[in-house]
N, C-alpha and C positions, 0 to 999 in steps of 0.2 A: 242527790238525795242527802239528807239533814248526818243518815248513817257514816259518809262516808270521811270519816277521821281517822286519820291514824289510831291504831290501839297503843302508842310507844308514846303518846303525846304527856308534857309534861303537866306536873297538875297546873291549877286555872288561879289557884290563890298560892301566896307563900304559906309553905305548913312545916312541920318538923320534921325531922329524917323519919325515914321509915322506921330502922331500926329502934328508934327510940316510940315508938307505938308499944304499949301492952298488948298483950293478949287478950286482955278481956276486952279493952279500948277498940285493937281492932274487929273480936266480933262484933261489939253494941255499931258500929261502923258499917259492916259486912249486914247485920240486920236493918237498919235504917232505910239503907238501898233496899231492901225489898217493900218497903214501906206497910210496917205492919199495921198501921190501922187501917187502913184500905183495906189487907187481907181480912182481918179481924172483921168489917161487914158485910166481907162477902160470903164468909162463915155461918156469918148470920142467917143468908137465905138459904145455905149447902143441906144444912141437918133436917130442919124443919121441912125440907121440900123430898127431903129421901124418906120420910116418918110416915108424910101425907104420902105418899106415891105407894108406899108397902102399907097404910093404913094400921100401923104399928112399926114397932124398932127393928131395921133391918138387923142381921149379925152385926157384931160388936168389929170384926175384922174387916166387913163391907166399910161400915162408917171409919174406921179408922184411914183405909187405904183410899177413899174417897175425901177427907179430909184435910189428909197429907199431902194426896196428889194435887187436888185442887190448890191447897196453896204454896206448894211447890210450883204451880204453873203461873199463880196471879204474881209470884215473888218474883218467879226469873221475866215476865214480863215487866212487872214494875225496876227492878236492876237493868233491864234493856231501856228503857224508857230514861233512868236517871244517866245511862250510858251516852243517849241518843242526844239528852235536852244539859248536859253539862255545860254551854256553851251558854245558855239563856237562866239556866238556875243560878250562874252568879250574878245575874243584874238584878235579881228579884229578893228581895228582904223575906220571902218566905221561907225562900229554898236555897240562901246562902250559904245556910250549916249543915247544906249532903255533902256526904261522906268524900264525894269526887271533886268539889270547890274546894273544900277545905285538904283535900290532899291524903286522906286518912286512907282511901283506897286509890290505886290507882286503875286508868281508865283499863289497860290491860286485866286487872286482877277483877276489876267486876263485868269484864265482856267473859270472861273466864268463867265466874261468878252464875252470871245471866246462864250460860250453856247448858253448866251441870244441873242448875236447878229445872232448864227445862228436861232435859233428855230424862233425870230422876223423875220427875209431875206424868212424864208419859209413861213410863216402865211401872211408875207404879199403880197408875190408875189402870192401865193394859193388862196386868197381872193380878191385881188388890181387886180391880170391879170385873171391866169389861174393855174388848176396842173399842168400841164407840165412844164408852165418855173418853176414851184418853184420847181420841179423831178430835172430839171434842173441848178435849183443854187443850192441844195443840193448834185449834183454833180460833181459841181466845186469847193464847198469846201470841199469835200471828196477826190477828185484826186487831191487839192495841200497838203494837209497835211496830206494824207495817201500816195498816190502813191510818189508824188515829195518830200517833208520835212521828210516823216519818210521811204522810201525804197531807190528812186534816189538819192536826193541831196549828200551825202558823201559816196557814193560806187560808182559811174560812172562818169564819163567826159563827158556822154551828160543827162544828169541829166536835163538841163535846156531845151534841145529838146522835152523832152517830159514829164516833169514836167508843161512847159510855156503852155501846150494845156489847164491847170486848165485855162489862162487869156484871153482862145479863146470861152471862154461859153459864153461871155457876147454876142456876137453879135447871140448865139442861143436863148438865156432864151427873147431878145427882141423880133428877129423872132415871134416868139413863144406864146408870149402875146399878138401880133397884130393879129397873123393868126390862135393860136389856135395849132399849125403844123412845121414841120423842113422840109425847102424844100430847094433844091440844091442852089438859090442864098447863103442861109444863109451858109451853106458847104462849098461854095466858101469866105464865109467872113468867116470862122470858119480857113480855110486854108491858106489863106491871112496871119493872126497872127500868125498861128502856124511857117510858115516860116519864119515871122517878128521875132520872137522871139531869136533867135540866132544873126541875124547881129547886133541885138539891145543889147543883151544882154554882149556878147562875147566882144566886144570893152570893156567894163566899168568893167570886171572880168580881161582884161589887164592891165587897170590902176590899179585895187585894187589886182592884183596878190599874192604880199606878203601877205596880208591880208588872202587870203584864205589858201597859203601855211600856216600859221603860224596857221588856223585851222584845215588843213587836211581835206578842203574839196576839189574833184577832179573837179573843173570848170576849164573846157577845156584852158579858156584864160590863166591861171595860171599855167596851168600845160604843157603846148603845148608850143612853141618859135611862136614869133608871124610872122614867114613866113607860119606855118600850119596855125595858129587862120586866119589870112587874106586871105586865099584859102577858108578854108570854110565859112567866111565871102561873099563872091562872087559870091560862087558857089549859098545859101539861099537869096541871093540879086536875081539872076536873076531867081531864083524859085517863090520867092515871087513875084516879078513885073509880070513875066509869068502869075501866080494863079489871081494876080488882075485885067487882060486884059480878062480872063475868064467871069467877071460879065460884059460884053459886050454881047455876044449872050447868056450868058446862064440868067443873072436879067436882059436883055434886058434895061442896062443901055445905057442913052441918051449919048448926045454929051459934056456935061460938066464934068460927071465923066470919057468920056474917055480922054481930053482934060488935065484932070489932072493926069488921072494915068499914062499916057504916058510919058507927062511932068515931073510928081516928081519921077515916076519911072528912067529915063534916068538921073534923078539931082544924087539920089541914086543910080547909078550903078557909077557914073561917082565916088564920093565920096568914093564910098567901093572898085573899081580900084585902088586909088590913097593911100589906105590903102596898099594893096596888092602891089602897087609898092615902096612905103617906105620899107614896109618890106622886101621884097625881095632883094629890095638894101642894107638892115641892118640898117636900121632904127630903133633904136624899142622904141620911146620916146610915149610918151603916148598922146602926142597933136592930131595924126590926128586917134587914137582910140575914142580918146571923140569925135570927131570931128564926126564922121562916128556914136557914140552913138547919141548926140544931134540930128543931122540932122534924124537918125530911128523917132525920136517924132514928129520931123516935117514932114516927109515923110505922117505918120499912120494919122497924125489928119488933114494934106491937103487931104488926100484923100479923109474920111468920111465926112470931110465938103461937097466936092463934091457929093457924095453920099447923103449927106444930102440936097444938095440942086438942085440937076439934075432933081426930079419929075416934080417941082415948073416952072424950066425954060422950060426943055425938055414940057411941055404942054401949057405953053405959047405960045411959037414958033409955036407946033403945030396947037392950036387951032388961033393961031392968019394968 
């Protein structure tokens, strides 16, 4: 297993003594390993999806302790993750300057690291919501860094199809803390991502291609020519937009989330088409890859907006 390193091992680049680290140096350090903008999107699905499940604002202490927890749980996954893959993050130009190449943590202090924030992500979500979501966040960070980081990611080319389902917990472990329950809306937002995951993904493993070859790990963008990568780009675009037109009769979403999934869904088909036809032509420049990446963050966070805010109007309307 990928896991099994010593925790005493010395750093992987030359860095500076330890002692001569700051304190602020070493948290912004200490934060990186948990890799805040990953959490920061998965944020994005957590609120909006507890809003729509209580069809208004749970308590202020609910959303906080699900909030907390939640990304206490995606942190210490993401710190296991940088713990697991320090060996392939120094051959890659993206992920050079984590905090464990560069020496600023060491592999002991963020296995340390990884533990508390998990054992903290469950005790809070256990206590703050409910067991279940914290069953729940316990395992999402169980399926990214057993199932995806130490079995998928460097033996398969779709490693990220079903390693990414660890970043589709969050919209259950909310569920779940409003209603106590996993019920079919939340499955449909759980599927929503999971097909997100790839068109989002796959474009940005284009741009950083060499990077992975030069790790040897098989992510499909890198290892595929990008007329395959931009098929199945398309094919998960119209999977996903499909899945999202489902919380119409089945979470009996109003006229504002469908006004948006419709809308950002056809913005996104049109964008991940126009991939598909670059490449096809021979195109293979990395501009309309990011292009089709960027625009997935915008697609995923107009929607939940929506969704966050369809109960407020959809009952205005009505009651008015």
């Amino acid at each position: 297993m990928t896991a099994a390193v010593s925790t005493t091992d010395t750093p992987l680049n030359a860095s500076p003594a330890r002692g001569s680290i700051g304190m602020s140096r070493k948290f912004k350090a200490y934060l990186a390993l948990t890799k805040p903008r990953v959490i920061e999107l998965l944020l994005v699905s957590t609120l909006p999806t507890m809003i729509f499940a209580q069809r208004g604002f749970p308590s202020i202490g609910l959303i906080l302790a699900t909030l907390v927890g939640g990304a206490f749980a995606a942190g210490s996954a993401g710190v296991f993750n940088c713990y697991i893959d320090r060996d392939i993050d120094k051959l890659m130009h993206r992920t050079e300057k984590r905090p464990l190449v560069t020496g600023e943590v060491t592999p002991r202090e963020a296995l340390v690291f990884a533990w508390i924030l998990g054992a903290a992500s469950i005790a809070i979500l256990w206590f703050g919501a409910n067991p279940l979501s914290a069953w729940l966040g316990l395992g999402a960070i169980v399926f990214y860094v057993v199932i995806y980081t130490m079995i998928l990611k460097r033996r398969t080319a779709q490693n990220i199809v079903w390693g990414g389902a660890a970043g589709c917990f969050p919209v259950l472990i909310a569920w779940a803390a409003v209603t106590n329950t996993v019920e079919w809306p939340a499955i449909v937002l759980f599927m929503v991502i999971f097909l997100w995951t790839p068109p989002h993904y796959w474009p940005l493993s284009m741009r950083y291609g060499e990077d992975y070859r030069n790790a040897k790990v098989p992510m499909l963008g890198a290892i595929a020519g990008a007329k395959v990568v931009s098929v199945q780009v398309v094919l998960y675009a119209w999977a996903m937009v499909a899945c999202s037109l489902l919380m119409i009769p089945v979470g009996g979403a109003g006229w504002v989330y469908t006004i948006v999934a419709v809308a950002a869904g056809a913005w996104f088909l049109y964008e991940s088409h126009a991939l598909y036809k670059r490449a096809q032509g021979g195109d293979v420049s990395n501009k309309g890859a990011m292009k089709v990446f960027h625009g997935s963050i915008s697609y995923l966070t107009l929607l939940f907006i929506a969704l966050a805010v369809d109960p407020f109007i959809g009952s205005a309307i009505v009651g008015g």
